[in-house]
C-alpha positions as CSV (number, residue, x, y, z in Angstrom):
1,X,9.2,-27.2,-3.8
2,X,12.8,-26.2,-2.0
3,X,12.6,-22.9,-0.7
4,X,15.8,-20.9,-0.5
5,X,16.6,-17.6,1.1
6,X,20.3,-17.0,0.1
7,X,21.7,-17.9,-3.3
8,X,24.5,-19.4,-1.6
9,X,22.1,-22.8,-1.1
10,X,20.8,-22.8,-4.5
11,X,22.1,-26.1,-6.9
12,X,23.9,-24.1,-10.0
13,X,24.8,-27.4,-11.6
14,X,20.9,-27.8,-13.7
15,X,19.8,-24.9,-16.2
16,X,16.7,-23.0,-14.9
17,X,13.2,-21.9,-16.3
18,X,12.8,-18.7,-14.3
19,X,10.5,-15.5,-13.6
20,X,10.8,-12.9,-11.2
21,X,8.6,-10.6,-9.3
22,X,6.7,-10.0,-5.7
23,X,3.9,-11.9,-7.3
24,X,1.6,-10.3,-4.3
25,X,-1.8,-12.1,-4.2
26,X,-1.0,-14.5,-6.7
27,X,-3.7,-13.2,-9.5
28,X,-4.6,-15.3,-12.3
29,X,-1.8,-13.3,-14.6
30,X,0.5,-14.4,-12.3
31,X,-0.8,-18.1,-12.2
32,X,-0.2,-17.7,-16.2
33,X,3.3,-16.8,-15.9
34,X,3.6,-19.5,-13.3
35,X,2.2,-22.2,-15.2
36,X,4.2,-21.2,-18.3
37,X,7.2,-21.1,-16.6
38,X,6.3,-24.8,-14.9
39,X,5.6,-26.0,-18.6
40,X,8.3,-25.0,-20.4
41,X,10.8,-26.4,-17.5
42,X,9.3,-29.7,-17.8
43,X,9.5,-29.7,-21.5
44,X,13.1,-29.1,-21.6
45,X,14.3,-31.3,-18.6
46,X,15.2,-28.1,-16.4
47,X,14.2,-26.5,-13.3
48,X,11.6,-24.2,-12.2
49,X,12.3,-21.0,-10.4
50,X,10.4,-17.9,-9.3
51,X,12.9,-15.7,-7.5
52,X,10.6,-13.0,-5.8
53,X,11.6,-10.8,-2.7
54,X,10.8,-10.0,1.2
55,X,9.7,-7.6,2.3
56,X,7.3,-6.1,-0.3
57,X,10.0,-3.7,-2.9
58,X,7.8,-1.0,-2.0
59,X,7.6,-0.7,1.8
60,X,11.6,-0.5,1.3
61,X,11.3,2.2,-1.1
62,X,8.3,4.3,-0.4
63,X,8.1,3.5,3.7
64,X,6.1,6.5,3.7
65,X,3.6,4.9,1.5
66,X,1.3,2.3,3.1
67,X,0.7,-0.9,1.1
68,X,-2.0,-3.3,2.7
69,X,-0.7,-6.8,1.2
70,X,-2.9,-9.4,0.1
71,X,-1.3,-12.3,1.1
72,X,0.8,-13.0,4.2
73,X,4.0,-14.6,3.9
74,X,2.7,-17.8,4.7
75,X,-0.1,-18.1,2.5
76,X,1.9,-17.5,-0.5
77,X,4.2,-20.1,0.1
78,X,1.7,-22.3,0.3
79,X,0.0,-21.8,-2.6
80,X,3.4,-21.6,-4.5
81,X,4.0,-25.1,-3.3
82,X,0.9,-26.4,-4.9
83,X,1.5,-24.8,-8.5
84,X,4.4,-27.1,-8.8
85,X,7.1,-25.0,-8.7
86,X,11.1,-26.8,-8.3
87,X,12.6,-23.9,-6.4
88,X,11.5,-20.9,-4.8
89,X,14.2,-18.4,-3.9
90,X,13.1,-15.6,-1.6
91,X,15.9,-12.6,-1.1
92,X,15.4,-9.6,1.2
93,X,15.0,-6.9,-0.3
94,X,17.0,-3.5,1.4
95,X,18.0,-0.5,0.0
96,X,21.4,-1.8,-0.4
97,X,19.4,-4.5,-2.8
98,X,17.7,-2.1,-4.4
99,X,21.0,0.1,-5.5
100,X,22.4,-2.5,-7.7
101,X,22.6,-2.0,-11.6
102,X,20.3,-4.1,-13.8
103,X,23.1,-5.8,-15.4
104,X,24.6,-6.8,-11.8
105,X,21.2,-8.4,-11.1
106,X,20.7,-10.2,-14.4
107,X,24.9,-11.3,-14.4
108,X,25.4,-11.9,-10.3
109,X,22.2,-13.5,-9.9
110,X,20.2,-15.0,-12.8
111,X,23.0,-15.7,-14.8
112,X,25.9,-16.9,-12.1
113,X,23.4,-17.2,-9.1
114,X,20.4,-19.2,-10.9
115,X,21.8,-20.8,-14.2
116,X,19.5,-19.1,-16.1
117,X,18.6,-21.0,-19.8
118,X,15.3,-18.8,-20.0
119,X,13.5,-16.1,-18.1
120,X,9.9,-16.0,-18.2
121,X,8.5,-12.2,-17.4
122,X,4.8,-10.5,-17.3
123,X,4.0,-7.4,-19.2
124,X,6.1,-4.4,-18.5
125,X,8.4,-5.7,-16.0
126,X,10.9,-3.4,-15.0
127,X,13.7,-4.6,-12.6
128,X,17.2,-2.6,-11.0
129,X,17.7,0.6,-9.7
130,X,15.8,3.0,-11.2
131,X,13.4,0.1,-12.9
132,X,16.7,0.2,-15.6
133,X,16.0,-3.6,-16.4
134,X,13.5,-4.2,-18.6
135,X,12.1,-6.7,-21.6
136,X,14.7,-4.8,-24.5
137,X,17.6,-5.0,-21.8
138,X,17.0,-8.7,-21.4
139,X,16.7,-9.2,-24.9
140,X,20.4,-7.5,-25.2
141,X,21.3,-10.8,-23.1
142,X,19.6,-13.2,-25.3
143,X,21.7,-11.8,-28.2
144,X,24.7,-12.7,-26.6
145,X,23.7,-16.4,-25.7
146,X,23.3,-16.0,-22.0
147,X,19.6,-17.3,-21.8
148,X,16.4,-17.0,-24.0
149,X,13.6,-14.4,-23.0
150,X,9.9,-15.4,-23.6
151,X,7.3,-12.4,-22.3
152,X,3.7,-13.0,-21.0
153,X,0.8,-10.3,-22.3
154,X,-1.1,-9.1,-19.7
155,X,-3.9,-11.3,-19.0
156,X,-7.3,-9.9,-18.6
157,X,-11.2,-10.7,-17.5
158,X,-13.6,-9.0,-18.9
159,X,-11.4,-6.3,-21.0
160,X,-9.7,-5.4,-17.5
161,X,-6.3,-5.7,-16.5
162,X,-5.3,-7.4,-14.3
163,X,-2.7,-6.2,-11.2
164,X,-2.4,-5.9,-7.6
165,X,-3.3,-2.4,-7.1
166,X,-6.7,-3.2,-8.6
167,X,-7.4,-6.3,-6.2
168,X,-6.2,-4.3,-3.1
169,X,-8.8,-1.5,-4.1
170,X,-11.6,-4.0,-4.8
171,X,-11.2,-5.4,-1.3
172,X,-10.5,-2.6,0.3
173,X,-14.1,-1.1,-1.7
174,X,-15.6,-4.7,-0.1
175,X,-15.5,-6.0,-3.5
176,X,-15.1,-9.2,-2.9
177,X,-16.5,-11.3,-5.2
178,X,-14.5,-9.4,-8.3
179,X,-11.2,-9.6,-6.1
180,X,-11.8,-13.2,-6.2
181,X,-12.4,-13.1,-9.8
182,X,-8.8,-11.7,-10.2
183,X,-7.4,-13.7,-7.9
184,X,-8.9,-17.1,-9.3
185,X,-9.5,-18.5,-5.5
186,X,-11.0,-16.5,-2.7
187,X,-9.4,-14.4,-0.6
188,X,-8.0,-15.1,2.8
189,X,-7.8,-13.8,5.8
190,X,-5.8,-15.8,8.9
191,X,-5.1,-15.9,12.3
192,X,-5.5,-17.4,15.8
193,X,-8.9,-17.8,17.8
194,X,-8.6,-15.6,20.8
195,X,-11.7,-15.2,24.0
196,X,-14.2,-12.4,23.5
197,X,-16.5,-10.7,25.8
198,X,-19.0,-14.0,24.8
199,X,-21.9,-11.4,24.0
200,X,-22.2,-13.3,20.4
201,X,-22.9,-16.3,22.5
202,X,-25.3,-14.6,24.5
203,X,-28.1,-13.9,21.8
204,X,-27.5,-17.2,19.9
205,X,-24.3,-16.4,18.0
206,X,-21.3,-17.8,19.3
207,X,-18.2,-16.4,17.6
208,X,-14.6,-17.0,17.3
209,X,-12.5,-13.8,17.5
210,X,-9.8,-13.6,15.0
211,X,-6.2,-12.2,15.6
212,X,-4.6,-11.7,12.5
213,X,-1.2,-12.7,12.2
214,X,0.1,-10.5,9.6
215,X,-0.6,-7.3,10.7
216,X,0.0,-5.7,7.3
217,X,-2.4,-7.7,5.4
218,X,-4.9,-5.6,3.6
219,X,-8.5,-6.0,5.2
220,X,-11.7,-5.5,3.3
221,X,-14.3,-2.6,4.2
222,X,-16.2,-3.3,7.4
223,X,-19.5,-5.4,7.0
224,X,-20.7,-8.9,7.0
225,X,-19.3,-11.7,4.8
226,X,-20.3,-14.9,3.9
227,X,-17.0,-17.2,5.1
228,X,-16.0,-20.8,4.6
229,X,-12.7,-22.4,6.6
230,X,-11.0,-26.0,6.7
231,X,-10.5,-27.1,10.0
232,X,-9.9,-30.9,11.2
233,X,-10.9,-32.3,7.4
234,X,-13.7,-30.2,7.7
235,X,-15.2,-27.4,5.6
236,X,-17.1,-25.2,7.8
237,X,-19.8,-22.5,6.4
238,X,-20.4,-19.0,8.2
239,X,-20.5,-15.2,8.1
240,X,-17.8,-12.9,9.6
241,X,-18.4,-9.5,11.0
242,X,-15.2,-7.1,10.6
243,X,-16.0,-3.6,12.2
244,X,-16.2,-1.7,14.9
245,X,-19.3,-3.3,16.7
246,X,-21.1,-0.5,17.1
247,X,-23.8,-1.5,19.0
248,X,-21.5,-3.2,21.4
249,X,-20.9,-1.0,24.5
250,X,-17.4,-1.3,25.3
251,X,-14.2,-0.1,27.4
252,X,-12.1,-0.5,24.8
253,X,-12.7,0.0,21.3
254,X,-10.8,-1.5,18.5
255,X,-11.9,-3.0,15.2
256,X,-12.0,-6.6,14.7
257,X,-13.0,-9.9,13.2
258,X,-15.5,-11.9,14.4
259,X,-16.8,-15.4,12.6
260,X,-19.8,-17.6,13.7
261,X,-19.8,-21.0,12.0
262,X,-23.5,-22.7,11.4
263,X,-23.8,-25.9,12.8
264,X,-20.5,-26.1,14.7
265,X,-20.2,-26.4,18.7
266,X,-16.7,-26.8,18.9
267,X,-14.8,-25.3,21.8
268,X,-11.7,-23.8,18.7
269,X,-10.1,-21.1,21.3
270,X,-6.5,-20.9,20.1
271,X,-7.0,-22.8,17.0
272,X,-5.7,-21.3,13.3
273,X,-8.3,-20.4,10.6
274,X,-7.8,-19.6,7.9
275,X,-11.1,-17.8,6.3
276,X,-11.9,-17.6,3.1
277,X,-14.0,-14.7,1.9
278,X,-16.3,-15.4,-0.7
279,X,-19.1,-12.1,-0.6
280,X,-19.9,-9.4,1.1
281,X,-23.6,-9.6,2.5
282,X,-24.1,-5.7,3.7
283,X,-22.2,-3.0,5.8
284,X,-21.8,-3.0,8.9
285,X,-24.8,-1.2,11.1
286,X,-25.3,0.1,14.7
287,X,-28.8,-1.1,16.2
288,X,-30.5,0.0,18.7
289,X,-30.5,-2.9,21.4
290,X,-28.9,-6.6,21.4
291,X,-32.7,-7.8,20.2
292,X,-32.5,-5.6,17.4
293,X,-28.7,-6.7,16.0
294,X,-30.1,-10.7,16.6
295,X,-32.9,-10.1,14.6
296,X,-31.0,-9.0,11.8
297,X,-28.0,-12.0,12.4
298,X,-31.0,-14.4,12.0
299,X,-31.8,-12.5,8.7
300,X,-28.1,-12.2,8.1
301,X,-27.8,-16.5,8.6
302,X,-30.6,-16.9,6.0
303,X,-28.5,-14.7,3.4
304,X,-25.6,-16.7,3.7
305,X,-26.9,-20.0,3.9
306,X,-28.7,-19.2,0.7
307,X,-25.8,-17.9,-0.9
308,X,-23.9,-21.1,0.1
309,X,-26.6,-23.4,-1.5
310,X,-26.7,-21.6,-4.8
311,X,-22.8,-21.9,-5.0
């Protein structure tokens, strides 16, 4: 897959299977259009294209607004590389960006910009300023010869739409196991192994302390979760703690992300994980004493190797 971040370096000379969107989380309606759009382009001896944007559309819009996103950056390109995708071109998006007319964004850059043959969209889409663009404006293009329009229905699970705003709310609720059933793969959180106060290590937990590295990543409620991470051709099995540690006397307190692997002694301080979150086990609780919070880690261990097996 050739990423591009400026139409200037895209190859005009082949016709293009496109779609376009922020395609945040990569959901299984999105891996729909993706695979359509993949399909078709083989089919017809043409390249694929999604042409999504950076940052989000809505933290340029509605700053005031937050939006916790569901993938990083990072983790969607990688999972874009392995759908199979030709090209992927990623434009910032700006205010300036957002001003322009839906028929300067469909003649500047999918026609002249992307050579487009055919455009592949999901249900509803809307596109330009003031969300001008939609399926009946594209199809005034397709009368005129300039590219063929196919739309995607909305896919569902379970009589439910699919769509970001649901997944951010399921794993903001700790709903983890029906994000992942929207999403198609579990979902991730990432970052780099940092020193903690060792008290984990102290009642027979050792833990590896977690700084994110997108900051604006959506985090699910506080509790424990049963966890699973490649590292060094390995796939390691755990539970992670995200919350405040209550029963934790500390100087400073701040909420974070804490994962203890089973069977692993590995020394991993400044290593990258990337954790995949595949149920949430219980809330997060305050105990009484350090005996107390072991106790129920040893109960907590038990869950989650149980879960694991049955999986």
């Amino acid at each position: 897959m050739q990423l591009h971040k400026q139409l200037a370096t895209f190859p005009t000379q082949q016709k293009t299977v496109l779609t376009i969107g922020t395609f945040d989380g990569l959901h299984l309606g999105h891996q729909k259009i993706l695979e359509t759009v993949c399909a078709e382009a083989k089919q017809l001896g043409l390249a694929s294209v999604l042409l999504t944007f950076h940052p989000h559309p809505r933290r340029v819009l509605f700053p005031d607004q937050p939006l916790g996103l569901i993938q990083t950056q990072e983790e969607k390109l990688a999972r874009l590389a392995a759908i199979g995708l030709d090209h992927l071109v990623v434009l910032e998006f700006s205010e300036a960006f957002a001003q322009q007319t839906a028929a300067q964004f469909v003649e500047e850059i999918l026609i002249k910009g992307l050579n487009a043959y055919s455009v592949i969209i999901g249900y509803d889409h809307q596109f330009g300023h003031d969300r001008q663009g939609n399926l009946a404006f594209l199809r005034s293009y397709e009368a005129k010869g300039c590219f063929e329009v196919k739309e995607i229905p909305v896919e569902q699970i379970d009589e439910v739409y699919i769509s970001s705003s649901k997944i951010r709310k399921a794993i903001e609720q700790g709903q983890i196991a029906q994000a992942n059933a929207y999403l198609g793969q579990p979902y991730q959180v990432s970052g780099f192994v940092s020193r903690g106060l060792q008290n984990g290590r102290s009642i027979g937990f050792p833990t590896a302390n977690v700084q994110l590295t997108e900051t604006e990543k959506i985090l699910p409620a506080d509790g424990v979760y049963a966890v699973s991470s490649e590292f060094e051709g390995r796939t390691l099995y755990g539970m992670m703690n995200i919350g405040w540690r209550p029963t934790i006397k500390e100087a400073k307190i701040e909420r974070k992300i804490e994962v203890h692997f089973f069977d692993f002694q590995s020394d991993i301080y400044e290593a990258y994980l990337a954790l995949c979150l595949h149920e949430r086990m219980r809330s997060e609780q305050k105990f009484e004493n350090l005996e107390a919070l072991k106790a129920q880690l040893n109960k907590d261990e038990l869950a989650v190797r149980a879960y694991f097996q049955k999986s």
